[in-house]
N, C-alpha and C positions, 0 to 999 in steps of 0.2 A: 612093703613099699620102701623100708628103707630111711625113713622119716626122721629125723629128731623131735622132739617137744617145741612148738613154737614156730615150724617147719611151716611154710606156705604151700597151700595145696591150689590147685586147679579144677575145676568143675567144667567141664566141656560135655556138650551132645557129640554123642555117638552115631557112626554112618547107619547102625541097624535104630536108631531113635531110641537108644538107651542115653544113661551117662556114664562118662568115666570121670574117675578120682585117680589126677595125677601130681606127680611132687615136682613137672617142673611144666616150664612156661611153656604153654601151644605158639605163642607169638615168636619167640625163640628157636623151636622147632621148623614154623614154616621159613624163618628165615636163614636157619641152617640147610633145610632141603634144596630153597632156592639156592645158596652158595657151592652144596654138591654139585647141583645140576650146571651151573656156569660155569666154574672147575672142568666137570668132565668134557663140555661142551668144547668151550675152548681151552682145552688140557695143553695143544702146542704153542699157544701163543704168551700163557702163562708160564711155559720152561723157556721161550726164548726171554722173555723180560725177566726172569731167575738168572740168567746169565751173568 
């Protein structure tokens, strides 16, 4: 996992109803997916305001 000593882990149910043990944030994660997804969405409107 990549972990160090002292490392904060994550405890989240899984979509088959297990768990996973993860070393970063699920809150982090959806809110980076959501940022992909807006990105790609409106991908031209973001390169004309990069202008």
């Amino acid at each position: 996992m990549k972990v160090a000593k002292g490392a904060v882990l994550y405890l989240t149910e899984a979509p088959d109803g297990g768990y996973r043990l993860t070393p970063y944030s699920p809150d982090f994660e959806r809110q980076m997916t959501l940022a992909e997804t807006i990105m790609r969405k409106d991908r031209d409107i973001l390169r004309a305001l990069a202008k």
